[in-house]
N, CA, C and O atoms as a printed pandas DataFrame, in Angstrom:
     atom_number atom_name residue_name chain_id  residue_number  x_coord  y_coord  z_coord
0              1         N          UNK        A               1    0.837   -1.187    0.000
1              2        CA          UNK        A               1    0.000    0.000    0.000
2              3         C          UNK        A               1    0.880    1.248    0.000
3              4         O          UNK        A               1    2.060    1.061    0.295
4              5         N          UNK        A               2    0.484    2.506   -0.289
5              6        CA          UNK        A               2    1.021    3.436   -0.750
6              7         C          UNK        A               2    1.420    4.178    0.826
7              8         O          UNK        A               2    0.624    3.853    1.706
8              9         N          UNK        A               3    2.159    4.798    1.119
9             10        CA          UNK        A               3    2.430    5.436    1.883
10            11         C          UNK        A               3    1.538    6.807    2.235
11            12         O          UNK        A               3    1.555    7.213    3.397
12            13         N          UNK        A               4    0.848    7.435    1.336
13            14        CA          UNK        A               4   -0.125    8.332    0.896
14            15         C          UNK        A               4   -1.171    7.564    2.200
15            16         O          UNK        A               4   -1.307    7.889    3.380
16            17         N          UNK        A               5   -1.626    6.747    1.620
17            18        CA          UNK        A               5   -2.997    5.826    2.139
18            19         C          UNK        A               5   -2.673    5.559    3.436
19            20         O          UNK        A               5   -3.628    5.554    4.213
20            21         N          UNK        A               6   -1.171    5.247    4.067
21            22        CA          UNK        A               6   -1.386    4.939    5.873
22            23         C          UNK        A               6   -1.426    6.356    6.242
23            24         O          UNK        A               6   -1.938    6.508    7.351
24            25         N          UNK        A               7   -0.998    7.611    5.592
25            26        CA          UNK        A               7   -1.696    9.121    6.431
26            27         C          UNK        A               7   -2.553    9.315    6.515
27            28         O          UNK        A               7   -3.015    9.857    7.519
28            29         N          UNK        A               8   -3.299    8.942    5.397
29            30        CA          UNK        A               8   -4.616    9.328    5.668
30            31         C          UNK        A               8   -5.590    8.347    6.377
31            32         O          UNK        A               8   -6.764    8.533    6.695
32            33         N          UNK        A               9   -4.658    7.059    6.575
33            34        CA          UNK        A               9   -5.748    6.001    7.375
34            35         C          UNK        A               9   -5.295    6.804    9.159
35            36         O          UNK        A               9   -6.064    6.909   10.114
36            37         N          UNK        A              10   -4.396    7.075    9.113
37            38        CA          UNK        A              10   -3.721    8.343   10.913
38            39         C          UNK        A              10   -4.500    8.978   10.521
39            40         O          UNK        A              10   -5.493    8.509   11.077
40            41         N          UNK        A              11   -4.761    9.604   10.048
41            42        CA          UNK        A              11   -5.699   11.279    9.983
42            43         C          UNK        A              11   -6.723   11.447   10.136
43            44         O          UNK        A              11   -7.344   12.413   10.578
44            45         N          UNK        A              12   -7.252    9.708    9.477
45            46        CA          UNK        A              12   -8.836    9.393   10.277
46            47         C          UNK        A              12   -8.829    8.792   11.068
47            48         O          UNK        A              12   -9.991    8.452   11.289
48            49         N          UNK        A              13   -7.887    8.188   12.042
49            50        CA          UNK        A              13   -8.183    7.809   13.335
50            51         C          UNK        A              13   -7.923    8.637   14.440
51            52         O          UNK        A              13   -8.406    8.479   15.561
52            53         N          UNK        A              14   -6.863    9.846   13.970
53            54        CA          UNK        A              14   -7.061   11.120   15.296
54            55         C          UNK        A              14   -8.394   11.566   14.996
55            56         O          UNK        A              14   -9.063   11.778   16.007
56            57         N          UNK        A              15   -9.047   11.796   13.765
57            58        CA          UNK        A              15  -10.243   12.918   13.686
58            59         C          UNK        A              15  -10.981   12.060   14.328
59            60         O          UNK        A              15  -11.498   12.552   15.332
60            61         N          UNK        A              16  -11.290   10.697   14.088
61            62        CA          UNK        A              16  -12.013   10.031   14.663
62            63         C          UNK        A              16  -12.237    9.665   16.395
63            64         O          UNK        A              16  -13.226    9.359   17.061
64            65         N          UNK        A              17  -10.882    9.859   16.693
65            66        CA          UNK        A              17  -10.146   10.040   18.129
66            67         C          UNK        A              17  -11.008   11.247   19.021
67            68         O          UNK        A              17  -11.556   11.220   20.123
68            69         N          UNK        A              18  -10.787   12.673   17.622
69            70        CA          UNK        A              18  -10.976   13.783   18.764
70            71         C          UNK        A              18  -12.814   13.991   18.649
71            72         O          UNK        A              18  -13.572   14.659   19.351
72            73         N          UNK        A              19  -13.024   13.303   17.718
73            74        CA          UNK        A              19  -14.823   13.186   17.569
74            75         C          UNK        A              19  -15.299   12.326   18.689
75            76         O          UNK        A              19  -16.377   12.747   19.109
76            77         N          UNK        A              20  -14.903   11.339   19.277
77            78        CA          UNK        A              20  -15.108   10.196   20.171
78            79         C          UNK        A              20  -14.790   10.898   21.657
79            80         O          UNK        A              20  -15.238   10.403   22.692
80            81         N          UNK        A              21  -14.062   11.963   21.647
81            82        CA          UNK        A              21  -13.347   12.464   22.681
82            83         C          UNK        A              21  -14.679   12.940   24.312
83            84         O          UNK        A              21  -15.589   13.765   24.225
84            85         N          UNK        A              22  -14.427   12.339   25.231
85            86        CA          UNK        A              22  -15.826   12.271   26.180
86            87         C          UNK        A              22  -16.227   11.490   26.328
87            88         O          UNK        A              22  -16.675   11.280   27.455
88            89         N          UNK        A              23  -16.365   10.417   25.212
89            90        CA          UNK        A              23  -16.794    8.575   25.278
90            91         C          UNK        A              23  -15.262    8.008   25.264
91            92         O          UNK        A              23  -15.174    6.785   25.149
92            93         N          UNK        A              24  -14.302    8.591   25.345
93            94        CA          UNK        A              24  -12.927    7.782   25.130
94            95         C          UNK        A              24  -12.493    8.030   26.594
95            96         O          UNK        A              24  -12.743    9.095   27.160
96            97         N          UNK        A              25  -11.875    7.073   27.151
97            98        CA          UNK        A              25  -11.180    7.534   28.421
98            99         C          UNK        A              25   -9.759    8.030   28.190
99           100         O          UNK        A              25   -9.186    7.500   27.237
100          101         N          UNK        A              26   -8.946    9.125   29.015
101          102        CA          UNK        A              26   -8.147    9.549   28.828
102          103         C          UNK        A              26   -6.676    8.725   28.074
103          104         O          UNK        A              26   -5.738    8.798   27.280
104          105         N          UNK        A              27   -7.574    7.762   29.302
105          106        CA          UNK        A              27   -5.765    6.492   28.748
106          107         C          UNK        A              27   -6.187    5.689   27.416
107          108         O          UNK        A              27   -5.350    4.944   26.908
108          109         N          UNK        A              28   -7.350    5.811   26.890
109          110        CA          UNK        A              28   -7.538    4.853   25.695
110          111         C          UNK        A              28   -7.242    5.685   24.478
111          112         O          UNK        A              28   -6.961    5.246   23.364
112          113         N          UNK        A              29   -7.372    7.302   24.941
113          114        CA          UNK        A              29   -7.360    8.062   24.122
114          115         C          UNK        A              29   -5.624    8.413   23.745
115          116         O          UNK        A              29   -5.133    8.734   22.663
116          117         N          UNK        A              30   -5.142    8.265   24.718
117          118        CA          UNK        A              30   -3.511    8.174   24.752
118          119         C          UNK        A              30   -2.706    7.036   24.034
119          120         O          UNK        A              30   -1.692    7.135   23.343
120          121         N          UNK        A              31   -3.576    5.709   24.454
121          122        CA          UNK        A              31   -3.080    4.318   23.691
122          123         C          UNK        A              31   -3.095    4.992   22.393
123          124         O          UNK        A              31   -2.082    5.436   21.852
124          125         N          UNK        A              32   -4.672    5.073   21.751
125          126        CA          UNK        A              32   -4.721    4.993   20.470
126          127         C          UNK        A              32   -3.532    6.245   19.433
127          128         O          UNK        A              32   -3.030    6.269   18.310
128          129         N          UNK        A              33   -3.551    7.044   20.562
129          130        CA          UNK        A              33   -2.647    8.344   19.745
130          131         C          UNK        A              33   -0.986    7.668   19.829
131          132         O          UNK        A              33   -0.088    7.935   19.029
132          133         N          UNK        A              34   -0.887    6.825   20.906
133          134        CA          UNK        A              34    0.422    5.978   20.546
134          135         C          UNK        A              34    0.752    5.237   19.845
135          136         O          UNK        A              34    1.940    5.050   19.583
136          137         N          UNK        A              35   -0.369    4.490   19.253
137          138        CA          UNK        A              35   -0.657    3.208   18.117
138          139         C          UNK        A              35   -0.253    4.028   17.180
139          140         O          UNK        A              35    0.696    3.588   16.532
140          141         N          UNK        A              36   -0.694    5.221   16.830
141          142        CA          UNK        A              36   -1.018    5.774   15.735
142          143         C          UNK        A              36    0.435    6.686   15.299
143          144         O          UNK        A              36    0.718    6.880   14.117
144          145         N          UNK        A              37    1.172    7.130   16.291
145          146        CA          UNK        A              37    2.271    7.662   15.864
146          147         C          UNK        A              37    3.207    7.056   15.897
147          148         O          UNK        A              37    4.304    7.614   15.874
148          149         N          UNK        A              38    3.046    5.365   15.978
149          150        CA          UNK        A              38    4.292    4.549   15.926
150          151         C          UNK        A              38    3.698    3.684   14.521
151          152         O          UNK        A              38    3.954    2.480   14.501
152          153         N          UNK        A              39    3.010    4.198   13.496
153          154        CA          UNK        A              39    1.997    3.649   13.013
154          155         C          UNK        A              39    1.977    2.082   12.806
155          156         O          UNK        A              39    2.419    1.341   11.927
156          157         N          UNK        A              40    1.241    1.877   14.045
157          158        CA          UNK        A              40    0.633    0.981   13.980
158          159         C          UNK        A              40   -1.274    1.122   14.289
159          160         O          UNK        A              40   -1.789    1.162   15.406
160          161         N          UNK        A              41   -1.842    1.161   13.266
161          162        CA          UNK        A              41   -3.142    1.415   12.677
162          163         C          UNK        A              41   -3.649    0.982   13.358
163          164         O          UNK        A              41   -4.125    1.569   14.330
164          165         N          UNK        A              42   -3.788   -0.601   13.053
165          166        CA          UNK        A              42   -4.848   -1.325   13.176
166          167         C          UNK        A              42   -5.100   -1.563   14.413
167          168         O          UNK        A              42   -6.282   -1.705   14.724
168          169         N          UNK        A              43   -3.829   -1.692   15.674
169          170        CA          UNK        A              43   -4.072   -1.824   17.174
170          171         C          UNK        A              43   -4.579   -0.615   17.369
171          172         O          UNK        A              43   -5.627   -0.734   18.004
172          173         N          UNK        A              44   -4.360    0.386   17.150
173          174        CA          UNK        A              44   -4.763    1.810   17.101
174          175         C          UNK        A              44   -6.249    1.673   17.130
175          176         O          UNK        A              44   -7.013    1.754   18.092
176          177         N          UNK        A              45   -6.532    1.411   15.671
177          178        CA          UNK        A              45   -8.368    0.923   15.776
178          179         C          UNK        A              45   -8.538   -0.026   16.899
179          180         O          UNK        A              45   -9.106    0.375   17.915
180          181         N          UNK        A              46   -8.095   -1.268   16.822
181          182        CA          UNK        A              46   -9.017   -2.234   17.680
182          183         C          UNK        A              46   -9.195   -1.292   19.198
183          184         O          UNK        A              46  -10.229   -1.154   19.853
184          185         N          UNK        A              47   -7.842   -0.729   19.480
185          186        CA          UNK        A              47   -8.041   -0.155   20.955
186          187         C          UNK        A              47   -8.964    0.874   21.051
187          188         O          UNK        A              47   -9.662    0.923   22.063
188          189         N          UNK        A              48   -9.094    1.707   20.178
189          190        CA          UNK        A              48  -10.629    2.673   19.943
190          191         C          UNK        A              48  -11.882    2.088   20.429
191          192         O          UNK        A              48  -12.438    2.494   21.449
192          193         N          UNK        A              49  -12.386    1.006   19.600
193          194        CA          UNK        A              49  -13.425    0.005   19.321
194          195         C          UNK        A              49  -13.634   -0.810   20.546
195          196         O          UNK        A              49  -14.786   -0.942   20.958
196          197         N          UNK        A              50  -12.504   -1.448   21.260
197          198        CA          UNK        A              50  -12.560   -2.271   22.134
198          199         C          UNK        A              50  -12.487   -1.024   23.653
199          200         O          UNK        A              50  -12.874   -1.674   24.624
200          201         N          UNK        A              51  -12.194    0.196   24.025
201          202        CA          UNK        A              51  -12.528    0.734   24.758
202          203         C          UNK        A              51  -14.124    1.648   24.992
203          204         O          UNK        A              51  -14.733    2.103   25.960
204          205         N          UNK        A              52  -14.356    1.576   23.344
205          206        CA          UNK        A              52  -15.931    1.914   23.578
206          207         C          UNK        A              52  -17.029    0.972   23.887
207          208         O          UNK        A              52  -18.129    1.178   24.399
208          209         N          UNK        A              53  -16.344   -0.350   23.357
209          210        CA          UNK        A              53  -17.283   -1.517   23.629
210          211         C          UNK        A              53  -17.229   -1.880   24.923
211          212         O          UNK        A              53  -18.078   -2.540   25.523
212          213         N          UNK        A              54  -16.197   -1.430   25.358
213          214        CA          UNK        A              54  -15.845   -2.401   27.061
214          215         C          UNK        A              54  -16.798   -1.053   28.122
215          216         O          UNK        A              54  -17.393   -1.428   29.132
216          217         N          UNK        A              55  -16.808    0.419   27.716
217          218        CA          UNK        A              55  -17.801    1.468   28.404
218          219         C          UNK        A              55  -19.414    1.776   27.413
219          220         O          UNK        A              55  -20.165    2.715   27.149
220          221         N          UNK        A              56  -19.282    0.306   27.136
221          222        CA          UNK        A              56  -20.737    0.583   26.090
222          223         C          UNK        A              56  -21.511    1.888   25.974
223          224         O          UNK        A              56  -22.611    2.218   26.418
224          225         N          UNK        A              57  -20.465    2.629   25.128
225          226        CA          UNK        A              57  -20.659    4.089   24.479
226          227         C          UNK        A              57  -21.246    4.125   23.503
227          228         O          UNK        A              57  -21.049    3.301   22.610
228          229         N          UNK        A              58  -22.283    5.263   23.395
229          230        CA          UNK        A              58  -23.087    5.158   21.902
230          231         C          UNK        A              58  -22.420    5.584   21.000
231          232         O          UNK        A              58  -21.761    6.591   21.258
232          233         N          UNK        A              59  -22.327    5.002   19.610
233          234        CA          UNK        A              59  -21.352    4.877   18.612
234          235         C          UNK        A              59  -22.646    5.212   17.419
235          236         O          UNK        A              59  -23.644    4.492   17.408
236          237         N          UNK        A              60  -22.490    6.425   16.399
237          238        CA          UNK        A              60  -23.426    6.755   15.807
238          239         C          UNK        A              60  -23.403    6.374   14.517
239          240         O          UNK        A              60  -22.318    6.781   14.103
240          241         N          UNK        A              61  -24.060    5.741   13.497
241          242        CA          UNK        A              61  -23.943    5.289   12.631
242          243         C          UNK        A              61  -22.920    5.574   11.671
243          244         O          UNK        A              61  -22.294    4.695   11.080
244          245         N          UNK        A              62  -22.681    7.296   11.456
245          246        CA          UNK        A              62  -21.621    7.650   10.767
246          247         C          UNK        A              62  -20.234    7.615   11.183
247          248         O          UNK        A              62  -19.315    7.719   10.370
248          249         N          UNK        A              63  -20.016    7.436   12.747
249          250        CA          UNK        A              63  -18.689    6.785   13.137
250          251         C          UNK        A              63  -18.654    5.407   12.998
251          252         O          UNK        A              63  -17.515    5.073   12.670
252          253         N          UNK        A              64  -19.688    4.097   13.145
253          254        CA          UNK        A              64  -19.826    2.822   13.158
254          255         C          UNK        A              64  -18.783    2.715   11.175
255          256         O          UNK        A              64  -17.645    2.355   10.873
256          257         N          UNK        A              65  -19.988    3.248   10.339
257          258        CA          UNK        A              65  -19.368    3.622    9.145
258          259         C          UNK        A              65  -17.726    4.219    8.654
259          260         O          UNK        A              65  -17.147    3.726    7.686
260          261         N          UNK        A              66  -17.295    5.020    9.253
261          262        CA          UNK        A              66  -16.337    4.800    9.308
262          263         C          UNK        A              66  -15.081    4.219    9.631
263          264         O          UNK        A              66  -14.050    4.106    8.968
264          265         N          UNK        A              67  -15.408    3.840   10.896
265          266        CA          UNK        A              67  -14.537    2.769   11.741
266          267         C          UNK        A              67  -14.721    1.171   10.901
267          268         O          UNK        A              67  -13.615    0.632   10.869
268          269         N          UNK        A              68  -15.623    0.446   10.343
269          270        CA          UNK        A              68  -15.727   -0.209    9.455
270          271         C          UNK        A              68  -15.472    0.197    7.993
271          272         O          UNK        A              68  -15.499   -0.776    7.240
272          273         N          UNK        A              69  -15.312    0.978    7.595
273          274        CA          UNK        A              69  -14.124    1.557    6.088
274          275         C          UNK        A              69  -12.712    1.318    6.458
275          276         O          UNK        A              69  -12.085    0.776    5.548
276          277         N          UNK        A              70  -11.864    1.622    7.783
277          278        CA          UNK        A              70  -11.130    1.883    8.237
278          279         C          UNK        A              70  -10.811   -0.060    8.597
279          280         O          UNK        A              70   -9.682   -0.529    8.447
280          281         N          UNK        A              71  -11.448   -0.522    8.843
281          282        CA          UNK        A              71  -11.525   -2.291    9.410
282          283         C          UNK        A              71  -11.122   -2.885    8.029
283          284         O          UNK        A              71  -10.176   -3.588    7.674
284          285         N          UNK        A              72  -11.931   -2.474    7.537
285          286        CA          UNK        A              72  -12.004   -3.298    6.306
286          287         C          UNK        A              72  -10.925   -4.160    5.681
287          288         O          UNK        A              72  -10.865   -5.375    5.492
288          289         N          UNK        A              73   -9.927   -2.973    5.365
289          290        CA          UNK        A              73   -8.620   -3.391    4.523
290          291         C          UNK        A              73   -7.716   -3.752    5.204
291          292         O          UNK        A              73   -6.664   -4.211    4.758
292          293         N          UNK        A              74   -8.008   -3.590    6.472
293          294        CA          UNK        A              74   -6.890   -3.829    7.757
294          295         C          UNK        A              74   -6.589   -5.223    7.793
295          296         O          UNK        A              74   -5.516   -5.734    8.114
296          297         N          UNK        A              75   -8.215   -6.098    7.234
297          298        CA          UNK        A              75   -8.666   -7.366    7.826
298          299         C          UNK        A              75   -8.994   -7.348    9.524
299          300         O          UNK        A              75   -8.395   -7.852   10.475
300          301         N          UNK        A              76  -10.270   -6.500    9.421
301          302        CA          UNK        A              76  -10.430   -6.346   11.024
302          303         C          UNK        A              76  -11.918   -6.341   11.320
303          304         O          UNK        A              76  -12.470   -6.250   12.417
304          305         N          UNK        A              77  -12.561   -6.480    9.862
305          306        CA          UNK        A              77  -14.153   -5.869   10.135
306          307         C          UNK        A              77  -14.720   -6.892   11.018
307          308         O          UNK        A              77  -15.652   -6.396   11.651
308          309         N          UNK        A              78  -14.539   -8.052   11.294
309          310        CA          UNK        A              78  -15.442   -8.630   12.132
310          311         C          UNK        A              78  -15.113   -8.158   13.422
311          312         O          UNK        A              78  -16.043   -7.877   14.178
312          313         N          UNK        A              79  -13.375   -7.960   13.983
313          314        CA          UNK        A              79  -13.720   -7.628   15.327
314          315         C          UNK        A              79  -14.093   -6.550   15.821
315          316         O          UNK        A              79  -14.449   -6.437   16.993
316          317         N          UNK        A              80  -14.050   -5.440   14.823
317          318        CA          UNK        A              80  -14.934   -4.209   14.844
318          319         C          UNK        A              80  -16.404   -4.737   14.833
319          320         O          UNK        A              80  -17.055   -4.311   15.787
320          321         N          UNK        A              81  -16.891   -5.327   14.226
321          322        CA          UNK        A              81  -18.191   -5.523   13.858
322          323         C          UNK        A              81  -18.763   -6.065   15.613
323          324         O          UNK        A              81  -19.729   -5.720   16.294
324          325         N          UNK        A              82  -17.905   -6.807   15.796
325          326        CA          UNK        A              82  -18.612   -7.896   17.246
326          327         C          UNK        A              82  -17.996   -6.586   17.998
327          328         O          UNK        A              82  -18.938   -5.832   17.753
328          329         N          UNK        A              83  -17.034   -5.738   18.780
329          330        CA          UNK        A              83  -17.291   -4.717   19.630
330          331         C          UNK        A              83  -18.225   -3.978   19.627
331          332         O          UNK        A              83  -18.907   -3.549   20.558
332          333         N          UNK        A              84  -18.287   -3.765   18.226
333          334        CA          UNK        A              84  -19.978   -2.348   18.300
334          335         C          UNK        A              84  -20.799   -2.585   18.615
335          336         O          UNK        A              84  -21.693   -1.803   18.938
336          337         N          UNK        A              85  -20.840   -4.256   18.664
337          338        CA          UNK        A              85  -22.406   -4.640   19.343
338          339         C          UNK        A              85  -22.769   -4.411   20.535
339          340         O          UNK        A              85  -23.894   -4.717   20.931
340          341         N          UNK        A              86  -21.905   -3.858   21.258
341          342        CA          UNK        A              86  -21.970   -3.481   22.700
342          343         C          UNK        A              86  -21.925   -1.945   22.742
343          344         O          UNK        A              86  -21.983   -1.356   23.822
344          345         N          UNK        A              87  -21.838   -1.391   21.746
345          346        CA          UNK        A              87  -22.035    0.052   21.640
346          347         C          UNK        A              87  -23.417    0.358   20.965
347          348         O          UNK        A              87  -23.680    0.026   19.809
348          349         N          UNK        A              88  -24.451    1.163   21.971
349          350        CA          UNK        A              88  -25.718    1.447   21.171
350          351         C          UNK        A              88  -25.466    2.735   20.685
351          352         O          UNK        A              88  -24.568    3.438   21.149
352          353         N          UNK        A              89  -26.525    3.234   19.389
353          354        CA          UNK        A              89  -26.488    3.791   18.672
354          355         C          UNK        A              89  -27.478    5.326   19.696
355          356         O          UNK        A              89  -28.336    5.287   20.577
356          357         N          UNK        A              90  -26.870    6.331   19.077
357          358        CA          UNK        A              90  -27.311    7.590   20.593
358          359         C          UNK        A              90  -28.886    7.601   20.173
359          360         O          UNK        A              90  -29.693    8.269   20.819
């Protein structure tokens, strides 16, 4: 993959980070910004996903949607898919 494509897969997981920000706990919000500047993505995501699922935070369709665009190519959509289920929709 292009080097282009892992910035902009970082660029949507801080925006996504500082959109989540209030449903994220401080330290999950810290993990993921560490995942992400050592890029490593995809722990980056799961730790997003798996700290909203573990404070069953409402997750709104257009973040669910993105965070599954973001799964996808990773090879991650199912364990995104099975955390959100514990996240209701606001």
């Amino acid at each position: 993959m292009e080097p282009d494509y892992f910035m902009w897969v970082a660029a949507e997981l801080r925006e996504l980070a500082s959109r989540l920000r209030g449903r994220l706990s401080d330290s999950a919000e810290r993990l993921v910004e560490e995942y992400v500047s050592v890029n490593e993505l995809g722990l980056a995501l799961e730790s997003l996903v798996d700290a909203l699922a573990e404070a069953e935070q409402p997750v709104s369709a257009d973040e669910r949607a993105t965070m599954l665009a973001l799964a996808n190519p990773m090879g991650l959509q199912d364990e995104v898919t099975r955390a959100l289920a514990f996240c209701p929709l606001p």
